[in-house]
N, CA and C atoms as an extended XYZ file, in Angstrom:
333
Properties=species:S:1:pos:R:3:atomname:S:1:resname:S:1:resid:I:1 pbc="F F F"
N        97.558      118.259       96.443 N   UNK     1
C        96.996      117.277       97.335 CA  UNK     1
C        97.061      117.856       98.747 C   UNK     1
N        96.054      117.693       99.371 N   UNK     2
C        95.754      118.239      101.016 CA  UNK     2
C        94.708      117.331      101.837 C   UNK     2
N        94.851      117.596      103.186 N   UNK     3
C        94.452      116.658      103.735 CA  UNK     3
C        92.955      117.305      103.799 C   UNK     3
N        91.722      116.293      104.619 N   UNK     4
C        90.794      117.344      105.042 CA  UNK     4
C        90.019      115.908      105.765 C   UNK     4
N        88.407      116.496      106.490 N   UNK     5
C        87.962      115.608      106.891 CA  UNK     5
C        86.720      115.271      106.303 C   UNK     5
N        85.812      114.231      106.308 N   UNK     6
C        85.001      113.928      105.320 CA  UNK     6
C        83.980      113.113      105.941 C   UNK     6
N        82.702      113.387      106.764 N   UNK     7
C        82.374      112.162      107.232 CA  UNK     7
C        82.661      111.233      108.667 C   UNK     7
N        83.341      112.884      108.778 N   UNK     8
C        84.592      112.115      110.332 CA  UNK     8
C        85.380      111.413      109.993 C   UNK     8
N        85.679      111.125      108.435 N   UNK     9
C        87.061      110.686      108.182 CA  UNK     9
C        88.198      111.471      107.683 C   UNK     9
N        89.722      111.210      108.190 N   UNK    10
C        90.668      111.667      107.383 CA  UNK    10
C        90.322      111.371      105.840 C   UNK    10
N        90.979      112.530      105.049 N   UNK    11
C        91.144      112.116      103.760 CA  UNK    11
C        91.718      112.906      103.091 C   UNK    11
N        92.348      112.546      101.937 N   UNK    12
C        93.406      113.077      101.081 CA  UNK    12
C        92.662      113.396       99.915 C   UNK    12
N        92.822      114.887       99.660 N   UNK    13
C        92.110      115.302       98.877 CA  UNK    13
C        92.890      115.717       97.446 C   UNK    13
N        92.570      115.157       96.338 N   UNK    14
C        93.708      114.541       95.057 CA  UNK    14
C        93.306      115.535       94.175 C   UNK    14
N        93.350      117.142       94.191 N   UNK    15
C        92.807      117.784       92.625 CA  UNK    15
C        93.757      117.558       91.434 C   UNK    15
N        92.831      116.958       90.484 N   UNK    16
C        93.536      116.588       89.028 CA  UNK    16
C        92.874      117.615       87.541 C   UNK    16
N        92.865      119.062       87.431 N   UNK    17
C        91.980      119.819       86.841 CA  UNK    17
C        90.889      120.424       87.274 C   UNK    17
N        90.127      119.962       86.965 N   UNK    18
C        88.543      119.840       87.623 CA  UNK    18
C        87.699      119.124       88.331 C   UNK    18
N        88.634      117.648       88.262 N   UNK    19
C        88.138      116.546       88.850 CA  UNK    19
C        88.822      116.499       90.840 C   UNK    19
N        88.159      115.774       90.979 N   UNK    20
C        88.544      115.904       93.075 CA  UNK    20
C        88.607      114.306       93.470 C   UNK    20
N        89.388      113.810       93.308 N   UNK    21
C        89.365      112.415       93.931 CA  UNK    21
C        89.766      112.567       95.543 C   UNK    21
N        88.918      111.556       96.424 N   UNK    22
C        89.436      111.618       97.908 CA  UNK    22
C        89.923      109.718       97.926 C   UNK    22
N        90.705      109.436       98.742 N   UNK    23
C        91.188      108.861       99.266 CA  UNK    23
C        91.485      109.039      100.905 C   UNK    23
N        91.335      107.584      101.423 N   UNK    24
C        91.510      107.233      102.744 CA  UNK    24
C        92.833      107.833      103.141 C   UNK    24
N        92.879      108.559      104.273 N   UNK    25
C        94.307      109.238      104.281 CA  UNK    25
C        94.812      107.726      105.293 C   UNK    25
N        94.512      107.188      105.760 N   UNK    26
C        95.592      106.201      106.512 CA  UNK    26
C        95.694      105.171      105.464 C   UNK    26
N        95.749      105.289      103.655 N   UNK    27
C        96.210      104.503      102.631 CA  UNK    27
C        97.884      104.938      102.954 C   UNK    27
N        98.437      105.984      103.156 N   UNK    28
C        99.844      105.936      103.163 CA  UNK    28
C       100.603      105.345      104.057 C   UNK    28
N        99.956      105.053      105.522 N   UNK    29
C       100.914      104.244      106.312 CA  UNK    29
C       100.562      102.369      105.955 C   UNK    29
N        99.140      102.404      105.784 N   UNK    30
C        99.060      100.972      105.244 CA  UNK    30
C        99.954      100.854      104.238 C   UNK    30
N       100.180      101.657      102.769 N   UNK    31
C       100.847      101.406      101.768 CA  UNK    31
C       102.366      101.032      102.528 C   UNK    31
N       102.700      101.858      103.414 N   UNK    32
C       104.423      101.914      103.463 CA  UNK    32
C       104.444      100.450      103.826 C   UNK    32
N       103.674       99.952      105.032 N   UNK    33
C       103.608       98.895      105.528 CA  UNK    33
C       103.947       97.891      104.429 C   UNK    33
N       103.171       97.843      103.632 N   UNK    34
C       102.885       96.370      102.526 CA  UNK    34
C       104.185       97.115      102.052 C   UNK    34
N       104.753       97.711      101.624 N   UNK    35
C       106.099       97.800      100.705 CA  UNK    35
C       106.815       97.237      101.596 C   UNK    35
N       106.720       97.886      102.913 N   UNK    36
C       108.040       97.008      104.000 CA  UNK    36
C       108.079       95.915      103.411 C   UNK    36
N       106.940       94.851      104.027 N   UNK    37
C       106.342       93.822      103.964 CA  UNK    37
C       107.442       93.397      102.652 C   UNK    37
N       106.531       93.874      101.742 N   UNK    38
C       107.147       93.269      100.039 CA  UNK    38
C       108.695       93.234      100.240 C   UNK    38
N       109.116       94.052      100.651 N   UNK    39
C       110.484       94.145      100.553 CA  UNK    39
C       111.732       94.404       99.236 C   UNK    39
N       110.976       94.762       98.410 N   UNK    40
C       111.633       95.119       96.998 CA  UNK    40
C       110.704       96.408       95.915 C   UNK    40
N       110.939       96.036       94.869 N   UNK    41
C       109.955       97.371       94.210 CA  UNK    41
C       108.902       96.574       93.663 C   UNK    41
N       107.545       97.306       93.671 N   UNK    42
C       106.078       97.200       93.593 CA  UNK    42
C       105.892       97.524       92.526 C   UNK    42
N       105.252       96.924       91.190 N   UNK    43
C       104.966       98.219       90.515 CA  UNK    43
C       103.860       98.479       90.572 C   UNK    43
N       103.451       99.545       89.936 N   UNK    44
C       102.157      100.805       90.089 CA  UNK    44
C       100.791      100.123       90.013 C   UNK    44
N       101.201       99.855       88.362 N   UNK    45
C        99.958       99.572       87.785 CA  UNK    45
C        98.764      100.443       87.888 C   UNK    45
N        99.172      101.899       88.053 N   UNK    46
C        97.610      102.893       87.745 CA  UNK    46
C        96.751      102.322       86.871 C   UNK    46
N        95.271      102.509       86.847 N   UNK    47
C        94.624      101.855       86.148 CA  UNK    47
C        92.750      102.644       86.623 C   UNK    47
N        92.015      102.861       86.099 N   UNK    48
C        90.773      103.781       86.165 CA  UNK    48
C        89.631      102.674       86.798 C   UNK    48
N        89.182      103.237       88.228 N   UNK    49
C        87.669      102.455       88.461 CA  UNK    49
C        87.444      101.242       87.885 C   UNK    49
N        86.321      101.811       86.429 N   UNK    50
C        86.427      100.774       85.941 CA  UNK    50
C        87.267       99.256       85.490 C   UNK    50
N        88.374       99.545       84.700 N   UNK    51
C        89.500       98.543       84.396 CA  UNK    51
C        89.902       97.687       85.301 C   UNK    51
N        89.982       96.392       85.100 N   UNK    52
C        90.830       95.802       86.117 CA  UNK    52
C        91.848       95.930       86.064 C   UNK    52
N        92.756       95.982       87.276 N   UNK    53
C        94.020       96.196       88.039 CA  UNK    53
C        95.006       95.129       87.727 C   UNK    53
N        96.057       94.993       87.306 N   UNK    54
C        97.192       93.868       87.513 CA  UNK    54
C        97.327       93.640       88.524 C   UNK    54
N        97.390       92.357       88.784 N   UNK    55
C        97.622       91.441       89.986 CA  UNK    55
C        99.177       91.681       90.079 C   UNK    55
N        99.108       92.070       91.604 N   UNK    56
C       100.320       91.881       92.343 CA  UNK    56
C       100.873       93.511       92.629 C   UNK    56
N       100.198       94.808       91.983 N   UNK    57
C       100.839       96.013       91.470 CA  UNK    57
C        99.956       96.398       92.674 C   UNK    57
N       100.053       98.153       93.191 N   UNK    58
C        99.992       99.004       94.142 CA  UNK    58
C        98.505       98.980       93.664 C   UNK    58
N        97.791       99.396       92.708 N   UNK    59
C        96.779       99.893       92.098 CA  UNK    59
C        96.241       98.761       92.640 C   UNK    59
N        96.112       97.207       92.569 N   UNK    60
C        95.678       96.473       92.804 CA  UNK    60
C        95.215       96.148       94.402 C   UNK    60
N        96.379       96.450       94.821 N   UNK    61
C        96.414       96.536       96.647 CA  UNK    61
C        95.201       97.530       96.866 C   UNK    61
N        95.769       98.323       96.252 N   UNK    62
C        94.657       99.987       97.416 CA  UNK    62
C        92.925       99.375       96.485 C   UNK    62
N        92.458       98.213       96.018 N   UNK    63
C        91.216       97.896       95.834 CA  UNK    63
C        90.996       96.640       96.222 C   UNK    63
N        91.761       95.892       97.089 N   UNK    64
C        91.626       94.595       97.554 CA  UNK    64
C        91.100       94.210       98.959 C   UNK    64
N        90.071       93.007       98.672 N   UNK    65
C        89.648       92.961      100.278 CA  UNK    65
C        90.799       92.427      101.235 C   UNK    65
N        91.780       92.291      100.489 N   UNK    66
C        92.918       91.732      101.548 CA  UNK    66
C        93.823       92.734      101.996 C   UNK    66
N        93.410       94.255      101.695 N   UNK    67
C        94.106       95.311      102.283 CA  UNK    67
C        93.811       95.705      103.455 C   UNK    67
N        94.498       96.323      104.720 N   UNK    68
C        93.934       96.631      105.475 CA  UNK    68
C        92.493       97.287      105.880 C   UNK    68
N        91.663       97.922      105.208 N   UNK    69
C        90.824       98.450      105.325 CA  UNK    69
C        89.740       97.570      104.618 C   UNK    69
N        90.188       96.721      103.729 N   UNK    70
C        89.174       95.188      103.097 CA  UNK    70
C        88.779       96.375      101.946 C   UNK    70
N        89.347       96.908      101.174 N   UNK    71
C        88.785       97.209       99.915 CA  UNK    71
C        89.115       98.416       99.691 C   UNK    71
N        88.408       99.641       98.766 N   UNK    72
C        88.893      100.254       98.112 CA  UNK    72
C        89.333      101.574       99.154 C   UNK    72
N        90.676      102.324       98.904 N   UNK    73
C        91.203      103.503       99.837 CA  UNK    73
C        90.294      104.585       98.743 C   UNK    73
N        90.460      104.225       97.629 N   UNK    74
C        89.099      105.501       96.909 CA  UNK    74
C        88.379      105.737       97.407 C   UNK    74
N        87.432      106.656       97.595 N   UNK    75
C        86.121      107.139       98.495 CA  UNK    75
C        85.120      107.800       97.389 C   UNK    75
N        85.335      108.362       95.978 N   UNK    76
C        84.240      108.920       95.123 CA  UNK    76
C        84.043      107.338       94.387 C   UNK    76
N        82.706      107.304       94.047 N   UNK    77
C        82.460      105.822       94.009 CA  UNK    77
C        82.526      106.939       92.331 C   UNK    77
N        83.036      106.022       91.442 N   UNK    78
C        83.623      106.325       90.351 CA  UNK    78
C        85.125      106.868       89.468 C   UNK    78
N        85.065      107.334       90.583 N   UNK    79
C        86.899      107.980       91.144 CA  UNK    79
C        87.846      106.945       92.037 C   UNK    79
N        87.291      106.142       92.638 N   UNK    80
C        87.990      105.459       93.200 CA  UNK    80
C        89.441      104.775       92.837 C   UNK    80
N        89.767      104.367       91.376 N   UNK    81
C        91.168      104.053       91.428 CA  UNK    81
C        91.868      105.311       90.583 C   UNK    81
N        93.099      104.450       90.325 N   UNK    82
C        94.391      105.528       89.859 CA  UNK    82
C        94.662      105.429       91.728 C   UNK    82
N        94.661      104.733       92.588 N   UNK    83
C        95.545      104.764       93.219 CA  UNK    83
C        96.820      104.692       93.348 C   UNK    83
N        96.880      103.485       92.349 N   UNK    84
C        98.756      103.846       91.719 CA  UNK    84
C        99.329      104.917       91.270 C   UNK    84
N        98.666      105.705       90.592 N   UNK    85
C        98.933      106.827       90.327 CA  UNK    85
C        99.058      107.969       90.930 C   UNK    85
N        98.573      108.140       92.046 N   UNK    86
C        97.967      109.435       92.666 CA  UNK    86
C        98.876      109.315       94.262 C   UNK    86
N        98.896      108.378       94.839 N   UNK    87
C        99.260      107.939       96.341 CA  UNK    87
C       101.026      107.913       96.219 C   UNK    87
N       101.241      106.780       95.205 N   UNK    88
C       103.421      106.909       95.522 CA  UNK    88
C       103.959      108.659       95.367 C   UNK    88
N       103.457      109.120       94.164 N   UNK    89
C       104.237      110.569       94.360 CA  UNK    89
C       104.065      111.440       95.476 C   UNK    89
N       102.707      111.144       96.150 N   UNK    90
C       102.972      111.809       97.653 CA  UNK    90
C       103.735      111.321       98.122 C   UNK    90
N       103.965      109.972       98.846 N   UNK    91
C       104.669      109.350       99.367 CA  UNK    91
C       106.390      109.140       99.282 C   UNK    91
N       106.510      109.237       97.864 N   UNK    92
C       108.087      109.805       97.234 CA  UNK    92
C       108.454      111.607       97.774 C   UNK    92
N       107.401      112.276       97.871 N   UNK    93
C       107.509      113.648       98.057 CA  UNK    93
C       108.100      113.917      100.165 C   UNK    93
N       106.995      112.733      100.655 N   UNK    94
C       106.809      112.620      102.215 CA  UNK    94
C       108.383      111.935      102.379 C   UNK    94
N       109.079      111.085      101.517 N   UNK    95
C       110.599      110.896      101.587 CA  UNK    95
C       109.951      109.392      102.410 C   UNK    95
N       108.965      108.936      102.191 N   UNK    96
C       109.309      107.266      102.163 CA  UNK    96
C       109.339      106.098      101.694 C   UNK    96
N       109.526      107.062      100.253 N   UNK    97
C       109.415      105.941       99.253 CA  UNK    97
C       110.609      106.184       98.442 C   UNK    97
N       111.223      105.336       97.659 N   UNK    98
C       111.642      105.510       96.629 CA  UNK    98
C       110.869      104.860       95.090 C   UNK    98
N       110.882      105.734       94.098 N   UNK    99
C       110.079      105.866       93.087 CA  UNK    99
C       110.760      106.055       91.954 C   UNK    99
N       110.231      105.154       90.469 N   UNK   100
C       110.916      105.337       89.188 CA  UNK   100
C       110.276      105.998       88.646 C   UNK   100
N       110.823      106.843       87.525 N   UNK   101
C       110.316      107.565       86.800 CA  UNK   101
C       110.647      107.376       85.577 C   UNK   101
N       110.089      106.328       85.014 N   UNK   102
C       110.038      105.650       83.571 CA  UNK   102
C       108.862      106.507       82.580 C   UNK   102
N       109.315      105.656       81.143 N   UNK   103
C       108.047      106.237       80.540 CA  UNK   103
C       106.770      105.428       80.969 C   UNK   103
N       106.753      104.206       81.237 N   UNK   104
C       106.115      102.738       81.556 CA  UNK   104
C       106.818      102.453       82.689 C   UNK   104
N       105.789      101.288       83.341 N   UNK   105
C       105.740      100.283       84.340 CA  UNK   105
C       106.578      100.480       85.051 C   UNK   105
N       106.068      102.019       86.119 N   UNK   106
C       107.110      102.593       87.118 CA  UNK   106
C       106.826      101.781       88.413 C   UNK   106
N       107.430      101.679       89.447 N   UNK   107
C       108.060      100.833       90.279 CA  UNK   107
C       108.198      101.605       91.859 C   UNK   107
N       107.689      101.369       92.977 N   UNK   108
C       108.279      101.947       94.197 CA  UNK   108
C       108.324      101.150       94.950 C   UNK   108
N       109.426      101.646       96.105 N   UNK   109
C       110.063      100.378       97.300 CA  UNK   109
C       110.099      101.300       98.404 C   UNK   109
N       109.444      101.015       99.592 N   UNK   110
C       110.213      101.822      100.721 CA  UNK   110
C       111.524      101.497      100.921 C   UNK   110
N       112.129      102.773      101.374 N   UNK   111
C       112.911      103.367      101.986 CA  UNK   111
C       113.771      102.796      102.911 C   UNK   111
């Protein structure tokens, strides 16, 4: 994962194989925010574009019009989620998160 610009936007550039997902790079200070906010552990809920998202989980946030940016931090219109998936392990890596590492329904809390 690396940063780059896109459009005149920041963005976080996610290689998974062959595939390139971008994301809004100011999804990580909004995210820390709403964990403040939450004040306990979040869970993930990764989940693909298509699928709907569990209510109340990270995956759900980074596609909601009630997020800071009013909707999705995805930017490849098809690629757009697995935000749960893709965004906390940076953020566990950047040291402001803390993060589970279950087999299932992993969980992060800021710091």
């Amino acid at each position: 994962m690396h940063t780059d610009e896109k459009d005149g936007k920041n963005v976080l550039v996610c290689t998974v194989g062959s595939t390139v997902l971008l994301y809004d790079a100011r999804c990580i200070d909004d995210l820390l925010q709403m964990l403040k906010t939450a004040g306990d552990w979040v869970e993930l809920g990764g989940a693909d574009e298509q699928k709907p998202a569990k209510e109340g989980t990270v995956e759900a946030w980074g596609r909601s019009a009630a997020n800071p940016i009013g909707g999705w931090y995805g930017l490849k219109k098809g690629l757009r989620g697995r935000f749960g998936v893709y965004i906390p392990p940076l953020m566990e890596e950047l040291v402001l998160c803390e993060l589970e590492h279950n087999a299932k329904n992993n969980r992060i809390r800021a710091r």
